[in-house]
C-alpha positions as CSV (number, residue, x, y, z in Angstrom):
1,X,-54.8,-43.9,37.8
2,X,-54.2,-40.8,39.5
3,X,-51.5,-38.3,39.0
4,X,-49.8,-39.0,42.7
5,X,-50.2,-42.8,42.3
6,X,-48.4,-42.8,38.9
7,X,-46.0,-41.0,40.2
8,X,-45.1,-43.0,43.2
9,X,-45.2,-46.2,40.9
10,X,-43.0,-44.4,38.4
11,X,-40.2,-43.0,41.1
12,X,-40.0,-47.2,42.3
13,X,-39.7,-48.6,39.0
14,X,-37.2,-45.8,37.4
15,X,-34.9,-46.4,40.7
16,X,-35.4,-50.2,40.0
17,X,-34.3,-50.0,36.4
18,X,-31.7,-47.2,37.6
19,X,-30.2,-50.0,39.2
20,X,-30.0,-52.7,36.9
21,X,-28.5,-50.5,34.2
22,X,-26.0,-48.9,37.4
23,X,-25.2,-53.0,37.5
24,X,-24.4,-53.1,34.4
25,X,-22.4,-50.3,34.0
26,X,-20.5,-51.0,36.8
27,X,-19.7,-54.6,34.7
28,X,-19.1,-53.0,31.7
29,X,-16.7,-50.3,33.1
30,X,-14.0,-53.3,33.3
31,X,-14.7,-54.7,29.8
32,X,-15.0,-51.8,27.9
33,X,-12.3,-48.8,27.0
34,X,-12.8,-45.0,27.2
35,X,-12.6,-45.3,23.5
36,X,-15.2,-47.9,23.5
37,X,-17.3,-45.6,25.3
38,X,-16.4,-42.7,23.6
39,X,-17.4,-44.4,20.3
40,X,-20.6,-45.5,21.1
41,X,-21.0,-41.5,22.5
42,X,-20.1,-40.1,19.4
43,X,-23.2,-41.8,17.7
44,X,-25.8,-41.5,20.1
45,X,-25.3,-37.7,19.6
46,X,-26.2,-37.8,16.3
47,X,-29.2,-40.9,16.9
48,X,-30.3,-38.2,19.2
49,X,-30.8,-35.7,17.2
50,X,-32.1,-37.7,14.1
51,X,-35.0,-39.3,17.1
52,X,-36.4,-35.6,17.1
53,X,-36.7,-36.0,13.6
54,X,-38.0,-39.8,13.8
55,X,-40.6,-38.8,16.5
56,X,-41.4,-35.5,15.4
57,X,-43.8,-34.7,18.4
58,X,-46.2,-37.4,17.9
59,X,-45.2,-39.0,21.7
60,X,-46.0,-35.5,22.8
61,X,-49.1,-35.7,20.9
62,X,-50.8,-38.5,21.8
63,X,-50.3,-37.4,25.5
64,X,-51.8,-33.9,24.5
65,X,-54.3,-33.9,22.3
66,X,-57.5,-33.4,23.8
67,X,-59.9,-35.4,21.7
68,X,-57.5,-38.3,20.7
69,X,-60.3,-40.5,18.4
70,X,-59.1,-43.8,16.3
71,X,-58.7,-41.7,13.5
72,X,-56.5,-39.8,15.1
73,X,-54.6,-42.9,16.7
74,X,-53.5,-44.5,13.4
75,X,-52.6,-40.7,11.6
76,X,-50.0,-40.7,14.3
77,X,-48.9,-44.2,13.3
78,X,-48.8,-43.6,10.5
79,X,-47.0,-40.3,10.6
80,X,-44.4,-42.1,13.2
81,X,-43.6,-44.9,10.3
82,X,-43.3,-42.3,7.7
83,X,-40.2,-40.2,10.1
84,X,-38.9,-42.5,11.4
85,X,-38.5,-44.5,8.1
86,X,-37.5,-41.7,6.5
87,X,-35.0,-40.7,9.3
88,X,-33.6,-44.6,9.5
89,X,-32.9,-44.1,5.2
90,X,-30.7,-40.7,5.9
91,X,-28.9,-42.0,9.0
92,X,-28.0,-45.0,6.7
93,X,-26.8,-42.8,3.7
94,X,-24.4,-40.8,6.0
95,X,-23.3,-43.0,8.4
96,X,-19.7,-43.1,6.6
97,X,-19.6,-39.4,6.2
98,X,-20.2,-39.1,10.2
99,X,-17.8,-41.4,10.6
100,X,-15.1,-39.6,8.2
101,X,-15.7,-36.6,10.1
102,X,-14.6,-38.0,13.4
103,X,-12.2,-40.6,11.6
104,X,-13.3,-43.4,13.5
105,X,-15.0,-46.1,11.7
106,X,-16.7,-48.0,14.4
107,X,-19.3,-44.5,14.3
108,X,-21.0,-45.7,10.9
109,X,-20.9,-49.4,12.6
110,X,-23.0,-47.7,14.9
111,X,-25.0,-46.2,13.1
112,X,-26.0,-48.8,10.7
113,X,-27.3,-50.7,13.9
114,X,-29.2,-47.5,14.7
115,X,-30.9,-47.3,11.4
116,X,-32.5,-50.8,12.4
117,X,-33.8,-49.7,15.7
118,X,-35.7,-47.0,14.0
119,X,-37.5,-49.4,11.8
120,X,-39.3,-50.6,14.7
121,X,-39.4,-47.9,17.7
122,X,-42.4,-46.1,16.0
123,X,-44.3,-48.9,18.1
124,X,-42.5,-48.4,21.0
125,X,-43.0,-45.0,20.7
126,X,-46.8,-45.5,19.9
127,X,-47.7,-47.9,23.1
128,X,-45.5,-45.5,25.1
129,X,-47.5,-42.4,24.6
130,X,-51.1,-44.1,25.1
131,X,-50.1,-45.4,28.6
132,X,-48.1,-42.3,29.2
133,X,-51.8,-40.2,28.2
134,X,-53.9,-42.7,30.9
135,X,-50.9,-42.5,33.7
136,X,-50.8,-46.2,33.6
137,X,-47.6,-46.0,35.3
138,X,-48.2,-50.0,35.9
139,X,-47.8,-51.1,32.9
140,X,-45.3,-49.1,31.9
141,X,-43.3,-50.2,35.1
142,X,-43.3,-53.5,33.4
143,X,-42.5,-52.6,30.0
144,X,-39.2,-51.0,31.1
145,X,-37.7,-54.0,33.4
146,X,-38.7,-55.9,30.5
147,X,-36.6,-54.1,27.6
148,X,-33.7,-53.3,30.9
149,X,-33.4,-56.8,31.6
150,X,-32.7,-57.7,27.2
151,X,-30.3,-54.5,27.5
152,X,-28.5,-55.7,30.1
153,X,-28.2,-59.5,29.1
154,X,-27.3,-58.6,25.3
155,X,-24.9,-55.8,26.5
156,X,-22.9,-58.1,29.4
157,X,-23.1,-61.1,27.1
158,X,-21.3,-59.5,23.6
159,X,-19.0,-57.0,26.0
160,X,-17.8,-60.7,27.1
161,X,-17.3,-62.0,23.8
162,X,-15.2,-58.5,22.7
163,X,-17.8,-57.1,20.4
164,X,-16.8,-53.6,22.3
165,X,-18.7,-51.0,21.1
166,X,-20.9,-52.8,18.7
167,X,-22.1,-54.6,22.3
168,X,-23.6,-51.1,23.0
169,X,-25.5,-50.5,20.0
170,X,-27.3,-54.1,20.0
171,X,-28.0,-54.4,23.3
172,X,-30.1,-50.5,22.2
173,X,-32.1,-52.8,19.7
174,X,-32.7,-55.7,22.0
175,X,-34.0,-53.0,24.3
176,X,-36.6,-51.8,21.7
177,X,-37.7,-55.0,20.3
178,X,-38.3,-56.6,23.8
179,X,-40.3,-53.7,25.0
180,X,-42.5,-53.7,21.7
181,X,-43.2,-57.3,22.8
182,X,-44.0,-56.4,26.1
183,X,-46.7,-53.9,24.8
184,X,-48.0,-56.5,22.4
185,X,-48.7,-58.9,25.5
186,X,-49.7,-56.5,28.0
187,X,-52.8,-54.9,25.6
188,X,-50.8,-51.7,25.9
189,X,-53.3,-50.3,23.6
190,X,-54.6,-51.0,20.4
191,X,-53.3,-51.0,16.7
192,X,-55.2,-49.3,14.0
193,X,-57.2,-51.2,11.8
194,X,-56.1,-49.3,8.6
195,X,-53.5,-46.5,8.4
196,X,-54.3,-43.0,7.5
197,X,-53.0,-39.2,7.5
198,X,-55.7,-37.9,7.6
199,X,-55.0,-35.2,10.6
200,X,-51.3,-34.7,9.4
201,X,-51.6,-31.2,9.1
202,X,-52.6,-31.2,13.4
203,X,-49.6,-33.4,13.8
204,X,-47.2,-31.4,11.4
205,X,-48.0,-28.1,13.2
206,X,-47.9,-29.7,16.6
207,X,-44.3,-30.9,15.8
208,X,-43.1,-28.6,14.2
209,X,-43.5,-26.3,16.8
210,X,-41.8,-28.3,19.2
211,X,-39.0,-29.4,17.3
212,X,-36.8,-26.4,16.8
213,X,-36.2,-26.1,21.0
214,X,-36.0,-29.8,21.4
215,X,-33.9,-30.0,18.3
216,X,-31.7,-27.1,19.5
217,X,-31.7,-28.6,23.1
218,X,-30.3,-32.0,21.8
219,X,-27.7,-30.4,20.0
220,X,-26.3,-28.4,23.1
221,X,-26.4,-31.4,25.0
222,X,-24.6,-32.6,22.2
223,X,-21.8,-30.0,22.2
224,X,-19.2,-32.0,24.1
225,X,-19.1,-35.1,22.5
226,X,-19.2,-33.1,19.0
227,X,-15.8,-30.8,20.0
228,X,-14.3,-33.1,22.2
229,X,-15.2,-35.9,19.3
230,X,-13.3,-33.8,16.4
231,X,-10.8,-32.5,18.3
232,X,-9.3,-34.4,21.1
233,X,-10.8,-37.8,20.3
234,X,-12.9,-40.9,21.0
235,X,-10.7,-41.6,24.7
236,X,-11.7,-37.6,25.9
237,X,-15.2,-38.4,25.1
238,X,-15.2,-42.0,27.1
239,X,-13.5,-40.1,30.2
240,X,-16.1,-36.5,29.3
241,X,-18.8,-39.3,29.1
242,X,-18.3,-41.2,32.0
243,X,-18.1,-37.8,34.8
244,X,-21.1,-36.6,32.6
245,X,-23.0,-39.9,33.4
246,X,-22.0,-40.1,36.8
247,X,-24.2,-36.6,37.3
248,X,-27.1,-38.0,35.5
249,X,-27.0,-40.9,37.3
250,X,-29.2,-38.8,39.7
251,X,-31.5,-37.6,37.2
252,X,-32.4,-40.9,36.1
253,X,-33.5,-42.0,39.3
254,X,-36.0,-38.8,39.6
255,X,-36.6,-37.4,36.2
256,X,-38.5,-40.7,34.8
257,X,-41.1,-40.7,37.3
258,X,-41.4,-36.8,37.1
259,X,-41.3,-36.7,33.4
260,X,-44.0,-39.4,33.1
261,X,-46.6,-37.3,35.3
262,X,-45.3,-33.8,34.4
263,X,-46.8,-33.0,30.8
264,X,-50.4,-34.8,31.0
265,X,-51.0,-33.4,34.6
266,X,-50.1,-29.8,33.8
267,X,-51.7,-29.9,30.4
268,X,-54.5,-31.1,32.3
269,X,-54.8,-28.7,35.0
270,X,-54.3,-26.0,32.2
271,X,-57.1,-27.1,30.5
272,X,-59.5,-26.8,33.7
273,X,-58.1,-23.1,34.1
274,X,-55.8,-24.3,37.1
275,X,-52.4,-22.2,37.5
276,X,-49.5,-24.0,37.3
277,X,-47.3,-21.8,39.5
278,X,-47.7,-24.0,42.3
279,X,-47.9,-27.2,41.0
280,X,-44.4,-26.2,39.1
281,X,-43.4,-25.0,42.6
282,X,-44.3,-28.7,44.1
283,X,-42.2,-29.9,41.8
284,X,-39.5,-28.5,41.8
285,X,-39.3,-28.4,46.1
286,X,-39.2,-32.5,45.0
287,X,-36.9,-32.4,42.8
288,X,-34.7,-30.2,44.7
289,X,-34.6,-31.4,48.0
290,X,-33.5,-35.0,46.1
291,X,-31.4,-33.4,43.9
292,X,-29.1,-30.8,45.8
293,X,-27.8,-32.4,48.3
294,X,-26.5,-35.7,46.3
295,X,-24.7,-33.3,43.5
296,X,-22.7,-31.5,46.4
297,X,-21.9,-34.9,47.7
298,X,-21.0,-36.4,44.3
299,X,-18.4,-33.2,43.8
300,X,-17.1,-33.5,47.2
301,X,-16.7,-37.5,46.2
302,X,-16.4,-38.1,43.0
303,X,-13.2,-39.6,43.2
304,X,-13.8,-42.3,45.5
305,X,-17.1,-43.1,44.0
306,X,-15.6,-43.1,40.6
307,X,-12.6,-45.8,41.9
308,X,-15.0,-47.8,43.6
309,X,-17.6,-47.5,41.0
310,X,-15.6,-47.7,37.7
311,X,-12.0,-48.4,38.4
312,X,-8.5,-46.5,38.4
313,X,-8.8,-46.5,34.4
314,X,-12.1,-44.3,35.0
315,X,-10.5,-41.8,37.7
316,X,-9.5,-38.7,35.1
317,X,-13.2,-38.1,35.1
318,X,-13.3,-37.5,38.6
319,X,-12.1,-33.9,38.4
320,X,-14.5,-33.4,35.4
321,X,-17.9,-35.0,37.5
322,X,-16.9,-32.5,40.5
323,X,-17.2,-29.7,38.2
324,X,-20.1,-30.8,36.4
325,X,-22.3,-31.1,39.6
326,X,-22.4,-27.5,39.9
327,X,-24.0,-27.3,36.1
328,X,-26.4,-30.1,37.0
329,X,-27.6,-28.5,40.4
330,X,-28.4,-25.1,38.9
331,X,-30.4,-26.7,35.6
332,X,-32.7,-28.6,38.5
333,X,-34.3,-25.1,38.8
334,X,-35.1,-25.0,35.4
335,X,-36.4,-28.7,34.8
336,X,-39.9,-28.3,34.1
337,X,-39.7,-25.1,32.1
338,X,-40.0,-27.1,28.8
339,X,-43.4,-28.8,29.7
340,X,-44.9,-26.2,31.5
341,X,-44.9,-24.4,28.2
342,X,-45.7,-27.0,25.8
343,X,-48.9,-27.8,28.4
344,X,-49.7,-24.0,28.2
345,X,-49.4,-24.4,24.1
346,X,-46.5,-22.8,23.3
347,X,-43.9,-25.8,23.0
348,X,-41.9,-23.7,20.5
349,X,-41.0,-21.1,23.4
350,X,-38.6,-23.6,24.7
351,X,-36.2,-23.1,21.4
352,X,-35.5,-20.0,22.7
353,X,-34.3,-21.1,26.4
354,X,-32.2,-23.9,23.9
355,X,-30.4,-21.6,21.7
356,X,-29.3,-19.3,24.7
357,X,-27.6,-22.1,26.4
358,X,-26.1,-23.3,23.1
359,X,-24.3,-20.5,22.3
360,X,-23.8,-19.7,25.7
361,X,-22.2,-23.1,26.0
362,X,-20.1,-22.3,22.5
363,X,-18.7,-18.9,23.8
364,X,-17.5,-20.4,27.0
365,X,-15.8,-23.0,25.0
366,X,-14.5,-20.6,22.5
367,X,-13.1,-18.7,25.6
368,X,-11.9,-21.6,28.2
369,X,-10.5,-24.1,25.1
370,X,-9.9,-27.9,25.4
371,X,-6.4,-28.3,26.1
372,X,-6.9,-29.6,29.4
373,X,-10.8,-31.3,30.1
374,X,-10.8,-29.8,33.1
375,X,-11.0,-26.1,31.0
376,X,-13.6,-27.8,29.3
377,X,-16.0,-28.9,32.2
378,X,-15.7,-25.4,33.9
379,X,-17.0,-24.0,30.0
380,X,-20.1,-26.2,30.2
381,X,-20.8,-25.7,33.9
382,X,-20.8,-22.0,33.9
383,X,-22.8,-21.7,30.6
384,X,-25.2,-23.9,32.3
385,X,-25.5,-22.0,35.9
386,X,-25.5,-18.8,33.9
387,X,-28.4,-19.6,31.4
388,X,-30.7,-20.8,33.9
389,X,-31.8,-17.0,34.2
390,X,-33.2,-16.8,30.7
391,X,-35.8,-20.5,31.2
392,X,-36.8,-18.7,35.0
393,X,-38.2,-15.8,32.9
394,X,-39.7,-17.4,30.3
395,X,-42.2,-19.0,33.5
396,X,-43.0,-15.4,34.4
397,X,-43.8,-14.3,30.7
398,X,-45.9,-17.1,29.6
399,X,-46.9,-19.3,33.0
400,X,-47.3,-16.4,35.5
401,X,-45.0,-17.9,38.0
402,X,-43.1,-14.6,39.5
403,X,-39.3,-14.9,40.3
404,X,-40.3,-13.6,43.9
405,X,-42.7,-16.6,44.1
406,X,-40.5,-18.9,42.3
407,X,-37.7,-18.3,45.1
408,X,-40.2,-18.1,48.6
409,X,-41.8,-21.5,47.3
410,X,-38.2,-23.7,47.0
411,X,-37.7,-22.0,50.6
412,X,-38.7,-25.0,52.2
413,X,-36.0,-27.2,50.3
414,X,-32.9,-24.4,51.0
415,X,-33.9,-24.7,54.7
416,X,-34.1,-28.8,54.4
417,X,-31.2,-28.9,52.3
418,X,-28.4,-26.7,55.1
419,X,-28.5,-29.9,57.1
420,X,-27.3,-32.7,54.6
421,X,-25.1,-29.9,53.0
422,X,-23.1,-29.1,56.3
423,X,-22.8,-32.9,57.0
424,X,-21.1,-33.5,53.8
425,X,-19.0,-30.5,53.6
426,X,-17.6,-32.0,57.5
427,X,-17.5,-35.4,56.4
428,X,-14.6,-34.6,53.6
429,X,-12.9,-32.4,55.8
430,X,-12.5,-34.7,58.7
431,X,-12.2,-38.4,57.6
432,X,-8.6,-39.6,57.2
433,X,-7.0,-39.8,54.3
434,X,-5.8,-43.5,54.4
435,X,-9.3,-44.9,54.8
436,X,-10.7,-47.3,52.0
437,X,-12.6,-45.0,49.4
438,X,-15.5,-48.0,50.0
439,X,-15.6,-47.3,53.5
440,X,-15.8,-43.3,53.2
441,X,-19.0,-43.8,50.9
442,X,-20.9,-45.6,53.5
443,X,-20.0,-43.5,56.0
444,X,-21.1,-40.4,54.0
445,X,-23.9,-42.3,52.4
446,X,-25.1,-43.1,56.0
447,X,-24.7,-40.2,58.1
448,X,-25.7,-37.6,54.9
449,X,-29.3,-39.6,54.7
450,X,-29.9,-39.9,58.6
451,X,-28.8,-35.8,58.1
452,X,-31.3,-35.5,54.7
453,X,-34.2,-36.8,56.8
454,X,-33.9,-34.6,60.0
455,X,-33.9,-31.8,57.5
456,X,-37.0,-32.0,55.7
457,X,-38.3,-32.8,59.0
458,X,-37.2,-29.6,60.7
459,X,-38.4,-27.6,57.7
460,X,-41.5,-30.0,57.1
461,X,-40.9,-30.2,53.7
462,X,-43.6,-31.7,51.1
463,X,-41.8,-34.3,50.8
464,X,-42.6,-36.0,53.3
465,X,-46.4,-35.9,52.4
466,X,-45.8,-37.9,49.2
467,X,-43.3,-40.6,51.3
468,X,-46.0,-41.5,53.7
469,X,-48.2,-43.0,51.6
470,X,-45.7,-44.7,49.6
471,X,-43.8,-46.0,53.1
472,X,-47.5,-47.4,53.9
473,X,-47.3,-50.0,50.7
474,X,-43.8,-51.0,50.9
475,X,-42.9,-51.4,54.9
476,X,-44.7,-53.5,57.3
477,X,-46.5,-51.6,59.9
478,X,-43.9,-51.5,62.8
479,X,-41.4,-50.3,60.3
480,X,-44.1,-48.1,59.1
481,X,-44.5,-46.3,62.3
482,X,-41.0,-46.2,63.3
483,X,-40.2,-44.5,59.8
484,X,-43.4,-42.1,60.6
485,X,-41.7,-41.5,64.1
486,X,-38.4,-40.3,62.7
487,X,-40.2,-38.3,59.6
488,X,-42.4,-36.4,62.3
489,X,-45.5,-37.6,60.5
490,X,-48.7,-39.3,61.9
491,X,-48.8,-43.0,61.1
């Protein structure tokens, strides 16, 4: 399968799946507590961190690795068992001393039922990283509605029953084991006859190279929860949480399908002597032009789509999400620093880019405090705009992408982008106050897209390249032409 198809089957699904999980968040949001929430939070910053060790670049690997033979198949099998095992046994032995540090109990519950899913996500992880290596963005399409659809059934259904956040931490495990089925019957690929680690050495140096910036990038995403967690408790965390997944909400609607393509097709291309400055520049002009304008709406709006999202018990966050957006629009730029290097061999580079932001991120903490979360978003948004310098050099050290070039190519999406922008920015200024925060969505849902299209059509942005063919398979051909009509493009 080709890099453009993949990618295209990869945006629909992750939307598709994007949904079902915004479903059931929405659901949730009435059944469960900020304190649930900020529970459940709490642990997944530590399962985080332990899943670099569980994985320890073998994922990576098997999309990588040039020559990838049988032998080495089942020595990254094998190697995945071993960590993850391993990691499962330690996350086990200090899952009260976690939760003693926070003082909240229900964090070693969690982590118990974390220890189990890392018994059996090596094979996950495993079937995941063959079809990621062949594109077969089909299968994998498949694979995730399956394990979404056990998520969201397991979540809803214990949430119901008042399991709280314990309904979080299985529904994670029903997720795993159901998409380890769904490999098994779709031939995902095959298991090794016999184990071995025999190229452990390959796999050990490939790791361990990556792990130090992925490890030091988990824990600066994990910063928040970790402060907030110790000192303000699990409630700040639920409410820090929530605007913080309101933001990503975007990225997980674009980044999947990116993310899927990004790492084979540049180490690819590398391989073949291709530069990656442009293709990184593609990218990013996608990304962008998808990206920017629906951050600057969700600040403008993040209290209305917060109420009607989440409820008046969620709307504290909505100062918090407005800052945020500004953090999460500037780290777009930066996006596909992290496999641009690992494709170019140098995955350990992006350690450095990590442990800027960290302590970037822990300075403006040190300096804006907690006592009000609203001190504490503006600390992470403005390490996070400010450190995107140091990842935008790095691509002119080690890719060869210039800043000069880096900022002509994403012209394109500024020029796109001035259109939907304006329309937002006039939209909260002029609708009145007393109208229903449900209606004032539409309305700016509406008029910002009709405004999003007519801009990437005035500055012919590449975007509109990769929506034709994928407007051909899903809209019958009138609609097809009309849509080609209002695009500017040839049907």
């Amino acid at each position: 399968m080709n890099a453009r198809r993949a990618l295209g089957i990869m945006f629909l699904s992750s939307n598709a799946m994007t949904l079902m999980h915004f479903a059931v968040t929405l659901v949730l949001a009435r059944l469960l507590s900020p304190s649930d929430v900020g529970i459940f939070s709490m642990t997944v910053m530590f399962a985080n961190i332990a899943a670099l060790f569980r994985d320890f670049g073998v994922t990576t690997y098997l999309q990588r690795e040039p020559e990838l033979d049988d032998s080495k198949r089942a020595s990254a099998l094998c190697f995945l068992l071993v960590t993850s095992w391993g990691t499962a046994a330690g996350m086990y032995l200090l899952s009260d001393v976690v939760a003693g540090f926070f003082n909240e109990p229900g964090v070693g519950q969690v982590m118990r039922v974390f220890c189990l899913s890392f018994l059996i996500v090596p094979f996950a992880s495993y079937f995941y990283g063959l079809l990621a290596r062949d594109l077969q963005a089909g299968r994998q399409a498949i694979v995730s509605a399956v394990g979404t659809v056990a998520y969201g059934g397991c979540c809803l259904t214990l949430a119901a029953m008042d399991y709280g956040y314990m309904s979080l931490a299985w529904a994670n495990f029903a997720n795993i084991a159901a998409t380890i089925a769904a490999h098994v019957l779709l031939g995902s690929g095959r298991l090794p006859r016999r184990l071995s680690l025999r190229h452990w050495r390959s796999l050990l140096h490939f790791g361990g190279g990556s792990l130090l910036g992925s490890f030091l990038e988990k824990v600066n995403q994990s910063v928040p929860d970790l402060i907030l967690g110790k000192l303000s408790g699990a409630h700040s965390v639920g409410l820090f949480s929530r605007a913080n997944g309101l933001m990503g909400m975007l990225g997980q609607m674009i980044w999947p399908a990116v993310s899927y393509t990004t790492l084979p097709f540049l180490a690819r291309s590398h391989q073949e002597g291709t530069p990656l400055g442009p293709i990184i520049i593609r990218g990013l002009n996608l990304v962008c032009v998808i990206g920017w304008p629906v951050f600057l709406g969700l600040a403008l709006f993040a209290e209305e789509v917060i109420h009607v999202l989440y409820g008046s018990q969620w709307l504290a966050a909505a100062p918090l999400a407005a800052i945020l957006a500004i953090g999460f629009a500037a780290r777009l730029l930066v996006c596909l620093t992290a496999a641009a290097l690992t494709a170019v061999g140098r995955p350990y580079l992006a350690a450095q880019a990590s442990g800027v932001d960290l302590a970037a991120r822990v300075a403006a903490v040190a300096v804006f405090g907690v006592a009000e979360l609203w001190h504490f978003a503006v600390a992470i948004a403005l390490a996070d705009v400010l450190t995107t310098a140091f990842p935008i050099w790095q691509l002119r050290r080690y890719v060869g992408l210039r800043v000069r070039d880096l900022l002509l190519g994403l012209r394109q999406t500024v020029l796109a982008c001035l259109l939907p922008w304006a329309t937002v920015v006039a939209l909260r200024l002029a609708m009145p106050a007393h109208w229903h925060d449900g209606l004032m969505l539409l309305v700016v849902l509406a008029l910002g897209t009709v405004a999003w299209l007519l801009g990437m059509r005035w500055a012919r942005h590449p975007l509109l390249e990769e929506l034709q063919p994928l407007l051909a398979r899903v809209l019958p051909a009138g609609a097809q032409r009309l849509a080609m009509r209002v695009l500017g493009s040839k049907p």
